[in-house]
N, C-alpha and C positions, 0 to 999 in steps of 0.2 A: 770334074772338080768336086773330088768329095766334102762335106761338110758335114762336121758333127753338133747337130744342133744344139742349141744351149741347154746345159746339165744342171740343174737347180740343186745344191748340195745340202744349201743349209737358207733358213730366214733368218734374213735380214733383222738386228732388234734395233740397229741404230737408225737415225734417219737418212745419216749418207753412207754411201758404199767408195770404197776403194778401188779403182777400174785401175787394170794391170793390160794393155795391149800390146802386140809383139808382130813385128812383121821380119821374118827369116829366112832368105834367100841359101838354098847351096848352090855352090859352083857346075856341078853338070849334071845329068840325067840321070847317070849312075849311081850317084850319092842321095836318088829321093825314095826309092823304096826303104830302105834303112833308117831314112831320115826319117820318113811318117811311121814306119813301126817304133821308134824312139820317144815319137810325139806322142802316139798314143798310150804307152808307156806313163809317158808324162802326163799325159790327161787324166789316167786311172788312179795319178799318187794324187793328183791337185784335188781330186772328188774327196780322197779319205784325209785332206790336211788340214787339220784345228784352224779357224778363222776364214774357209772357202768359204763363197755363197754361191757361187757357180761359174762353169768354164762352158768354152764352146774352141771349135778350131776350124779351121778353113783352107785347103791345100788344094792350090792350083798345079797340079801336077807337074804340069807340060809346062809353065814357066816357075817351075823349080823353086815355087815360094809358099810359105805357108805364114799363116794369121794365126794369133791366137788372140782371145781374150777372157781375161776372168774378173770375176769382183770378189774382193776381202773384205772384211773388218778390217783390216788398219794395213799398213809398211811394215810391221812386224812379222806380222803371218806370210805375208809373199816371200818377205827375207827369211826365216825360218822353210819355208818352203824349199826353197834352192837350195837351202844349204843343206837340206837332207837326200838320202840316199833314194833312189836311183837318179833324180835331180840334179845332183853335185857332178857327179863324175860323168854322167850321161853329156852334159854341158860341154864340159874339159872334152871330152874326146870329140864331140860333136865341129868346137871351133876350126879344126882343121880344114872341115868341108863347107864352112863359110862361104859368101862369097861376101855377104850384107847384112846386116839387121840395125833392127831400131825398136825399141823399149820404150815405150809411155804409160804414163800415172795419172789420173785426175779423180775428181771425184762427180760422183754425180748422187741426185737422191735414190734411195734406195725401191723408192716405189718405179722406177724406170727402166729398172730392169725385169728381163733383159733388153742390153742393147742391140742396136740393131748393126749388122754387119757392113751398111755401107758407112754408116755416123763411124765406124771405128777405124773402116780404110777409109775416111775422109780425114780424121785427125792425125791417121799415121802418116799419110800423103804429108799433111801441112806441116808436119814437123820434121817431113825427109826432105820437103822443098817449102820454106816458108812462104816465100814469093808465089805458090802455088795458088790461086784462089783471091789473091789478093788484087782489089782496082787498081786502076789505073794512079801512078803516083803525080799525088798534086805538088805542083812548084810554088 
């Protein structure tokens, strides 16, 4: 399960940072080499992109999923992000060999990162199964 440890791009000046997480499943075995040379790709434009603070990524091979997470200065810079080249169209071609994903934003203070890998597949969990985690419901 390779992991590329978190990448510090830029500091932080604000006091909160912008958490971008991602969790991206493809359909079979076939489609994961290509897909992690892709990601990596992706990880080398998010390092040189105006408003990074840092990325890291996390690819469970053998179950054909990969994490990401980064923190921004703002909604701006991740959007701008995507919408630029290799980003854009790397995406678009990428959807075909889907099978899942799930996108989350929060914020957290700046002095906490980085985060740590289980807190980010804990809150991608709770937002792919809300009822995940959650007590027992009272009547």
């Amino acid at each position: 399960m390779p992991t590329v440890p978190w990448i510090e791009v830029d500091t932080p000046v604000a006091p909160e940072a912008l958490i971008m997480a991602s969790r991206l499943e493809v359909r079979s075995l076939r489609q994961v080499p290509g897909f992690l040379m892709a990601s990596m790709r992706l990880l080398r434009q998010a390092c040189r992109a105006p408003g990074a603070l840092g990325v890291s990524l996390k690819a469970e091979l053998l179950k054909r999923t990969f994490w990401t997470v980064s923190a921004w200065t703002d909604k701006a810079a991740v959007y701008a992000y995507a919408a630029t080249e290799p980003h854009k169209t790397t995406m678009r071609r990428k959807r075909a060999v889907m099978r899942d994903s799930t996108f989350l934003f929060w914020e957290v203070p700046a002095d906490q990162l980085p985060l740590a890998w289980d807190e980010v597949q804990r809150r991608i969990s709770q937002e792919r199964d809300p009822d995940r985690g959650a007590g027992p419901a009272s009547s």
